[in-house]
PALO-254181 format. One line per 10 residues: number of its first residue (from 1); for each residue z, x, y of N, C-alpha, C, CB. Coordinates in steps of 0.1 Angstrom, whole numbers. Glycine has a CB too. Layout:
NUM = Z:X:Y:Z:X:Y:Z:X:Y:Z:X:Y; ...;
***
This chain:
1 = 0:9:-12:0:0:0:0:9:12:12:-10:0; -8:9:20:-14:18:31:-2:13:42:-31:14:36; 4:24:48:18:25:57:17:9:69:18:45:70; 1:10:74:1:1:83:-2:-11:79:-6:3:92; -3:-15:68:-2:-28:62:12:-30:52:-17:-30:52; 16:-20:54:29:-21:41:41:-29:53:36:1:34; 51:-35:48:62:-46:59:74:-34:57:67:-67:51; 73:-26:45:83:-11:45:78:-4:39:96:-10:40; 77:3:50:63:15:48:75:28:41:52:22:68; 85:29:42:96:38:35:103:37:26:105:41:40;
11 = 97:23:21:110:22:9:95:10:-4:133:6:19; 96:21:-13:92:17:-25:95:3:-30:97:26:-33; 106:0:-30:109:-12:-34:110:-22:-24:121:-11:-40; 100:-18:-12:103:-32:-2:118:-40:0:94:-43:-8; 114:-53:-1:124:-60:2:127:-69:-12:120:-68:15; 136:-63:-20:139:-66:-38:144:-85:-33:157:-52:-48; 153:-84:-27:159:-94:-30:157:-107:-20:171:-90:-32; 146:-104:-13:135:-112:-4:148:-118:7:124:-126:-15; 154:-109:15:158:-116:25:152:-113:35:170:-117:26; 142:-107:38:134:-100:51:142:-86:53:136:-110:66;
21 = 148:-80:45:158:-68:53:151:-61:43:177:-67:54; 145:-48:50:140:-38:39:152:-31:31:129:-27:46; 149:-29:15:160:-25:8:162:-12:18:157:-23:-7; 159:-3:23:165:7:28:174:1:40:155:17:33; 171:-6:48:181:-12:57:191:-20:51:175:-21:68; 194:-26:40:197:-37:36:209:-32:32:189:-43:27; 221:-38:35:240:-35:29:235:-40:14:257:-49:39; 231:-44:13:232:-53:1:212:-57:-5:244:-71:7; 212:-47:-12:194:-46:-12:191:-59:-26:186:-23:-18; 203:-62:-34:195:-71:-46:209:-83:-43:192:-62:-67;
31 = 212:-83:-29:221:-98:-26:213:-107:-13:241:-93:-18; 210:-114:-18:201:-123:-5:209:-128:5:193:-136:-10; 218:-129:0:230:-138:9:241:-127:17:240:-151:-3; 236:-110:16:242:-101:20:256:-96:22:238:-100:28; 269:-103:5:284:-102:8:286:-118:17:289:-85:18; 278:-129:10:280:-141:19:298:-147:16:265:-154:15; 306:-139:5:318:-142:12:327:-129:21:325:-149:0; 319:-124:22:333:-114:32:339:-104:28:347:-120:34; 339:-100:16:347:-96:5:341:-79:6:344:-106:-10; 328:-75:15:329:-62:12:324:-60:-1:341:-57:13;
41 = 320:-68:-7:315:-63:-27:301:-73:-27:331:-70:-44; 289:-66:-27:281:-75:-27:280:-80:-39:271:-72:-22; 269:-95:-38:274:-102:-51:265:-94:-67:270:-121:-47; 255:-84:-66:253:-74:-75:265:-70:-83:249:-63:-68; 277:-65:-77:286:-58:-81:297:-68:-85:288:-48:-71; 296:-78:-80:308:-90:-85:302:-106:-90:320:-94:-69; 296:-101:-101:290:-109:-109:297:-121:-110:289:-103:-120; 293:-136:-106:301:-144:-108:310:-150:-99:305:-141:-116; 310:-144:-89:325:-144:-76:317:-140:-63:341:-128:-79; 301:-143:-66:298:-137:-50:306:-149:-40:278:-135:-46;
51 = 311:-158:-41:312:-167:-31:326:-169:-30:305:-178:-32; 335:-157:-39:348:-156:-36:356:-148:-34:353:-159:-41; 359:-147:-17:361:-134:-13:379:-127:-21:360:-137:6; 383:-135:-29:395:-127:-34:391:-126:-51:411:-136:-31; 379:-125:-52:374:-124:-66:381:-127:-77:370:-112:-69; 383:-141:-78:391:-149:-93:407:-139:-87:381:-141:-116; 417:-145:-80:428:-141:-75:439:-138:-89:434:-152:-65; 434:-152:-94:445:-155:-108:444:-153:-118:449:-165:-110; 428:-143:-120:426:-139:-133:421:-147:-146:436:-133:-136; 420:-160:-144:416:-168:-151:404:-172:-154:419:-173:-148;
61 = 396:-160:-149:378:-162:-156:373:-176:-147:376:-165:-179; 377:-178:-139:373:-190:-124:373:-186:-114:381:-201:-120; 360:-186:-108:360:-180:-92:363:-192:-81:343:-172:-87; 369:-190:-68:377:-197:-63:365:-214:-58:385:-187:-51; 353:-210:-59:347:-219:-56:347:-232:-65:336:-213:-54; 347:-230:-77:349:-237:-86:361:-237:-94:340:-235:-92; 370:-233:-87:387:-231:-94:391:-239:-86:397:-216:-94; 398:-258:-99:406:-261:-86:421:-257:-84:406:-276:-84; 426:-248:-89:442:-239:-82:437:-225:-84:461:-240:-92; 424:-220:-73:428:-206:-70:436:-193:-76:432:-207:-61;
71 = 452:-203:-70:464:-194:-71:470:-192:-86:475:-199:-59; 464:-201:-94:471:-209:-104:463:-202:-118:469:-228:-102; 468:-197:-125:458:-189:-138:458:-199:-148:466:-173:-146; 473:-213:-148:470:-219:-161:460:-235:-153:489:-222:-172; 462:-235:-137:450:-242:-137:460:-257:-135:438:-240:-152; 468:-264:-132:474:-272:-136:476:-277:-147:472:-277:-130; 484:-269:-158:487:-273:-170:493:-286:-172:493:-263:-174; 496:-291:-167:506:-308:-166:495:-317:-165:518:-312:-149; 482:-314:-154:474:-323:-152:479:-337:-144:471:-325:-165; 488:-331:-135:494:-341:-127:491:-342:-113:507:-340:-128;
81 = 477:-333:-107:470:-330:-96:479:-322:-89:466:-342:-89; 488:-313:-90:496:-305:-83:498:-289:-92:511:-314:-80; 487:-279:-82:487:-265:-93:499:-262:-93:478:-251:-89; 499:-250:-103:516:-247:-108:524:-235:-99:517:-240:-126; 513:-232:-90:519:-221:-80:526:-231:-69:506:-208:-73; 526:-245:-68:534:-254:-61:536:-268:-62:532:-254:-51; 534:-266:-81:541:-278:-86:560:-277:-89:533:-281:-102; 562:-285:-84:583:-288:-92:585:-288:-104:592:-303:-90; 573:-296:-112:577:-291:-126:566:-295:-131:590:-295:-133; 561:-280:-133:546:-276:-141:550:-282:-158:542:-255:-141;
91 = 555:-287:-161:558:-289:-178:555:-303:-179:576:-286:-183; 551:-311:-164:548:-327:-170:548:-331:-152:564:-337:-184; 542:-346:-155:539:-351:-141:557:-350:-133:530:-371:-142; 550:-348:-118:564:-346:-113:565:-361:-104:565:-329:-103; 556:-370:-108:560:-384:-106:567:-395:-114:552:-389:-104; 569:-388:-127:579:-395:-137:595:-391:-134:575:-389:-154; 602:-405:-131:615:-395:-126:624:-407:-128:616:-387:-108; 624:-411:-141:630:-423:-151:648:-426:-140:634:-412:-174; 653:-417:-140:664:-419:-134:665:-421:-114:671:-407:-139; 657:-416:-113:655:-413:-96:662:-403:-92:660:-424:-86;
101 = 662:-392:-95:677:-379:-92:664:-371:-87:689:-369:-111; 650:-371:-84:647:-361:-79:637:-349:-88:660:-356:-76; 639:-349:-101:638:-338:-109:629:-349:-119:654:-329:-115; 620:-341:-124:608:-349:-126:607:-351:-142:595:-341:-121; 610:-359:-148:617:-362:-167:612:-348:-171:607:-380:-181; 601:-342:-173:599:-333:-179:607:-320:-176:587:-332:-178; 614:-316:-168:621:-308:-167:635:-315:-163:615:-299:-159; 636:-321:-165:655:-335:-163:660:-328:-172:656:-356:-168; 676:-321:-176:676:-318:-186:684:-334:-188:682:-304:-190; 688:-341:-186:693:-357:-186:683:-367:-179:709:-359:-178;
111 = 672:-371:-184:661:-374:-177:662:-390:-173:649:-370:-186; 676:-397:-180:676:-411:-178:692:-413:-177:669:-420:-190; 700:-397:-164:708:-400:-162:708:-396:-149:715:-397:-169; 713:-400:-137:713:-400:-124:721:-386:-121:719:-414:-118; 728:-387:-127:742:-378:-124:740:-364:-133:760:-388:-129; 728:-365:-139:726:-354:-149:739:-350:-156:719:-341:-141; 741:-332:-160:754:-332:-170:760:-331:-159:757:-322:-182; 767:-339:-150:778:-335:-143:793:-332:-147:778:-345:-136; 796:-338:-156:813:-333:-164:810:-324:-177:823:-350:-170; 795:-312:-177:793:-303:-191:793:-309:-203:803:-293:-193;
121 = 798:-320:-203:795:-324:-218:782:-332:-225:806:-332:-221; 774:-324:-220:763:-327:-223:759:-346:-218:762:-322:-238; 746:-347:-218:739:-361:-215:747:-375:-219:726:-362:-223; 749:-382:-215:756:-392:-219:754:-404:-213:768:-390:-219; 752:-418:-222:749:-432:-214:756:-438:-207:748:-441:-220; 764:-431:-204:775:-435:-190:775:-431:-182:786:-435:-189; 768:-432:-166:768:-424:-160:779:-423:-150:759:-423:-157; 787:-437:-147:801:-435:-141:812:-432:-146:805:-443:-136; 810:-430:-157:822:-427:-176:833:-439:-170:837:-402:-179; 831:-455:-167:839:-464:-167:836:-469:-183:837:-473:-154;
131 = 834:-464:-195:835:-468:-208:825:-478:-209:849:-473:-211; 816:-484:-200:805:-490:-203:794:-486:-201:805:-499:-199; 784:-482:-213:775:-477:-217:765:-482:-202:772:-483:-233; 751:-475:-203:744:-478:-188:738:-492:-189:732:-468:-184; 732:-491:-205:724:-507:-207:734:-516:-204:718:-511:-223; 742:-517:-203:750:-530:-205:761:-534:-194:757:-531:-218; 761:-519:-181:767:-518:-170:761:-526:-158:768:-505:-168; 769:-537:-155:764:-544:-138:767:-534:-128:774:-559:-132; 771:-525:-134:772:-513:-120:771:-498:-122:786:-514:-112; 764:-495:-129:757:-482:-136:763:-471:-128:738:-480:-136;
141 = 760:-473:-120:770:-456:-110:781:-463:-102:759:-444:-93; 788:-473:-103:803:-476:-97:809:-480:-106:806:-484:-87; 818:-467:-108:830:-476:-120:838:-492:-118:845:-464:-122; 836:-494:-124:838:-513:-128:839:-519:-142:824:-522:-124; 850:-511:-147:852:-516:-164:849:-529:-169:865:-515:-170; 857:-535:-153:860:-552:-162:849:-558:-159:872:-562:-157; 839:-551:-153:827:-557:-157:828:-572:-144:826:-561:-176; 835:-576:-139:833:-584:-129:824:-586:-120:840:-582:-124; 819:-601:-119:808:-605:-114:813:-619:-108:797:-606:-124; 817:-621:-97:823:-635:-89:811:-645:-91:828:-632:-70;
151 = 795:-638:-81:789:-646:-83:779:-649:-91:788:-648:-75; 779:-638:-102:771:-641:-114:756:-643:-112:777:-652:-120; 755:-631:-102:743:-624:-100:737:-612:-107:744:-621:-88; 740:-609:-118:739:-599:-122:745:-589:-119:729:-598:-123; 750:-582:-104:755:-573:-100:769:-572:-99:750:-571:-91; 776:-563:-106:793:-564:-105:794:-561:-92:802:-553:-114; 809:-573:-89:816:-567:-78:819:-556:-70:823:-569:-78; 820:-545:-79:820:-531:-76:808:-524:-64:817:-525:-90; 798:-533:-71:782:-524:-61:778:-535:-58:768:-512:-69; 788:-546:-56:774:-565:-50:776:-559:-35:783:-591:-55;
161 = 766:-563:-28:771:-561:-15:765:-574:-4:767:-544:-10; 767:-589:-15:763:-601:-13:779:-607:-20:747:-604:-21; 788:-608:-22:801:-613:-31:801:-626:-32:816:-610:-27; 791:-633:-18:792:-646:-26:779:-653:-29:801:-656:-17; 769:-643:-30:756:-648:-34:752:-655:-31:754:-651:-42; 751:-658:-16:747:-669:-6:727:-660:-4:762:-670:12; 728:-650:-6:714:-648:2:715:-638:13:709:-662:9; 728:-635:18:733:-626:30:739:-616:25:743:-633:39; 739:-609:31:746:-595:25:758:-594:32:736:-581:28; 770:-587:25:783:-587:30:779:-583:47:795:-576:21;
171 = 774:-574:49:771:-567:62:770:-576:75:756:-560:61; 767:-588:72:755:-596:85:760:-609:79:734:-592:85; 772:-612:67:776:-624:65:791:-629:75:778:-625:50; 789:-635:80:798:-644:90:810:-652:86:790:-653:97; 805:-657:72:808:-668:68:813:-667:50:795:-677:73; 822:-653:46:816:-653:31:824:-661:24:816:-640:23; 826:-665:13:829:-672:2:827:-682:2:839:-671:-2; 812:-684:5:800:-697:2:803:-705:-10:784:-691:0; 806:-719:-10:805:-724:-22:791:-721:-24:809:-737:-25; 787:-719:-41:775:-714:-48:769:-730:-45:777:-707:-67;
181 = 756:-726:-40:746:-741:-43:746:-747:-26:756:-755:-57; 754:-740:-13:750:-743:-1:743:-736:3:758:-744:6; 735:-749:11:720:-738:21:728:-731:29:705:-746:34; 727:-718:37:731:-712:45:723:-707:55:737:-705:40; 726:-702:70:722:-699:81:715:-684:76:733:-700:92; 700:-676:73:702:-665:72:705:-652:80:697:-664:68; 708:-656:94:712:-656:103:722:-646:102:713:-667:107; 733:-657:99:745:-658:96:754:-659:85:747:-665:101; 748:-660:74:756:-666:60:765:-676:61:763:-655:54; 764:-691:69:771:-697:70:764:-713:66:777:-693:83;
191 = 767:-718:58:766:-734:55:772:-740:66:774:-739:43; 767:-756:65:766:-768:78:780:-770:75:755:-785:76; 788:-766:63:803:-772:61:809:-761:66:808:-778:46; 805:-751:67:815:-739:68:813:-738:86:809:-723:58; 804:-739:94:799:-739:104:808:-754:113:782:-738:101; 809:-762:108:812:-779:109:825:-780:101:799:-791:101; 833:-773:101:847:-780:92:849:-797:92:862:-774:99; 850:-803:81:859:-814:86:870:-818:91:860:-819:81; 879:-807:86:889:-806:89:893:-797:99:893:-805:81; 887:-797:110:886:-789:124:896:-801:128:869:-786:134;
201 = 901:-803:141:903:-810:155:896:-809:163:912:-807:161; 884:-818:157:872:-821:167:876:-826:179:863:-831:161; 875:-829:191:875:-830:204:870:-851:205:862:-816:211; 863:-847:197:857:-864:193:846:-860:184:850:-874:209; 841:-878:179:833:-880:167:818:-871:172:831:-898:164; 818:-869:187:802:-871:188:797:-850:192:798:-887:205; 812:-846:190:814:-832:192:806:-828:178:831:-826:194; 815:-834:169:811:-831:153:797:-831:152:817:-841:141; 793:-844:152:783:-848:147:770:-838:155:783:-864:150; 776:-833:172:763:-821:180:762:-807:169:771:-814:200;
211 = 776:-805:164:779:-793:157:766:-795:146:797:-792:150; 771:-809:134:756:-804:128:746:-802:128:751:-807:125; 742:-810:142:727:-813:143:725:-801:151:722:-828:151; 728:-790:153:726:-778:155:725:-769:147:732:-774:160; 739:-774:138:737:-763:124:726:-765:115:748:-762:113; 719:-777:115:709:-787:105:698:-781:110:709:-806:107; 698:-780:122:685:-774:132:682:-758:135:686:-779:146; 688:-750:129:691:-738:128:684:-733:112:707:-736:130; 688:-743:104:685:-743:92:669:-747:86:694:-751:88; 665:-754:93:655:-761:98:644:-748:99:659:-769:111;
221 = 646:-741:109:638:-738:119:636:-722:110:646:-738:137; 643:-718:99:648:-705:93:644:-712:79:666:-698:96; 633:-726:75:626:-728:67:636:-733:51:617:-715:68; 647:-730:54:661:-732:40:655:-751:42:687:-726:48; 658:-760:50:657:-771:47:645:-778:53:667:-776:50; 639:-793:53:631:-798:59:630:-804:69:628:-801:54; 626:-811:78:626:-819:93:636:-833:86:605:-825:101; 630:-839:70:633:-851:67:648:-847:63:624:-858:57; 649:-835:57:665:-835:53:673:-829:62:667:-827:40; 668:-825:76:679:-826:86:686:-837:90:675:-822:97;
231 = 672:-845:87:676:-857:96:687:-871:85:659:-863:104; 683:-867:74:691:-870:68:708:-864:68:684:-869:58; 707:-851:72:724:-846:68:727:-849:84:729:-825:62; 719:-850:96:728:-855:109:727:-872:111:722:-847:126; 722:-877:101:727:-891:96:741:-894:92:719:-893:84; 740:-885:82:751:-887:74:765:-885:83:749:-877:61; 762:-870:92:773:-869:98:779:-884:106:771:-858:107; 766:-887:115:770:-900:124:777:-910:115:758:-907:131; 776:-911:102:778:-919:99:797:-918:92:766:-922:93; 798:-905:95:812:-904:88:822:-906:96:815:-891:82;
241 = 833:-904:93:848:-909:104:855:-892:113:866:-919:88; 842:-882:106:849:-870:113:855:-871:123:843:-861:117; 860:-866:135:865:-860:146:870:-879:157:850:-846:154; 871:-888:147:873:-902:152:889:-902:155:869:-914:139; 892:-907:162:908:-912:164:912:-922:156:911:-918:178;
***
């Protein structure tokens, strides 16, 4: 090839790896993409990893382009989408957590006990040691032997934090030891009788009777009763001998 028709008139081998750079100029004479990650090693010399500038980090015969944990050599062995260089516990999904303590069943050494081995004697179905097993405890972490339940809600007295099972939580109840089976204010935790005593010293009949038709209308309006059964219970009041002389 005659110098003035040649495109590299000095170098025999022209341009090998056809990027326009004559192999004599060329950092990288058989890399087209010239070290296109960074890495200083053109991809000739790093077979497999040209496009990863820490060339397979983790040694696991995966270059980072196609490695999904880079950092990770077993690759996320759990298979729980979190590699093991910043999984909690590479031995199994770290979203299984039977007890809620935090620690993921596969590495729990008490995996369906909250309190894990807290007193050394290894795992046990009790986790408050009140002598009742967990299946059959209304209060699994507050000791409560006698198993007491006032309002026979499922939840022992120990951890109810409703005691009279009105719907209201001790917190924001006004009104507790609801007979079971009265609508109440949710408001308030307070029934039309508990709100309305009969046995107040009403002022007069027609005091009482405003008291319901407030509490009836409170109730009302907070969806517990209907327009027809307000107006039935401030019926009823008018019609009773409450707060009469």
């Amino acid at each position: 090839m005659p110098d003035d028709c040649d495109s590299c008139p000095v170098d025999a081998s022209n341009d090998s790896d056809g990027d326009t750079s004559c192999d004599s100029d060329d950092i990288c004479p058989l890399d087209p993409e010239d070290d296109a990650d960074g890495d200083d090693v053109c991809a000739d010399d790093e077979p497999g990893c040209a496009l990863d500038p820490d060339n397979d980090l983790d040694g696991d015969g995966v270059c980072a382009p196609t490695d999904i944990c880079p950092d990770d050599a077993q690759n996320d062995a759990d298979g729980d989408g979190v590699c093991g260089n910043a999984d909690a516990c590479a031995a199994g999904d770290d979203g299984d957590d039977l007890d809620g303590d935090g620690v993921a069943d596969a590495c729990d050494t008490c995996p369906d006990d909250y309190y894990g081995d807290s007193d050394a004697d290894a795992c046990e179905p009790d986790a408050d040691d009140d002598n009742v097993v967990d299946d059959d405890d209304n209060c699994v972490y507050v000791v409560n032997a006698d198993q007491a339940d006032d309002d026979d809600d499922g939840t022992g007295d120990a951890c109810d934090d409703d005691d009279d099972g009105d719907g209201v939580g001790d917190g924001g109840d006004q009104c507790t030891g609801t007979p079971e089976g009265e609508d109440v204010d949710p408001s308030n935790g307070c029934s039309i009788n508990q709100t309305c005593p009969t046995a107040s010293a009403w002022k007069n009949h027609g005091a009482y009777v405003v008291c319901v038709e407030r509490a009836a209308k409170a109730l009302m309006k907070a969806g517990v009763i209907t327009g027809a059964e307000k107006g039935a219970i401030v019926a009823a009041a008018g019609a009773s001998d409450v707060g009469k002389k």
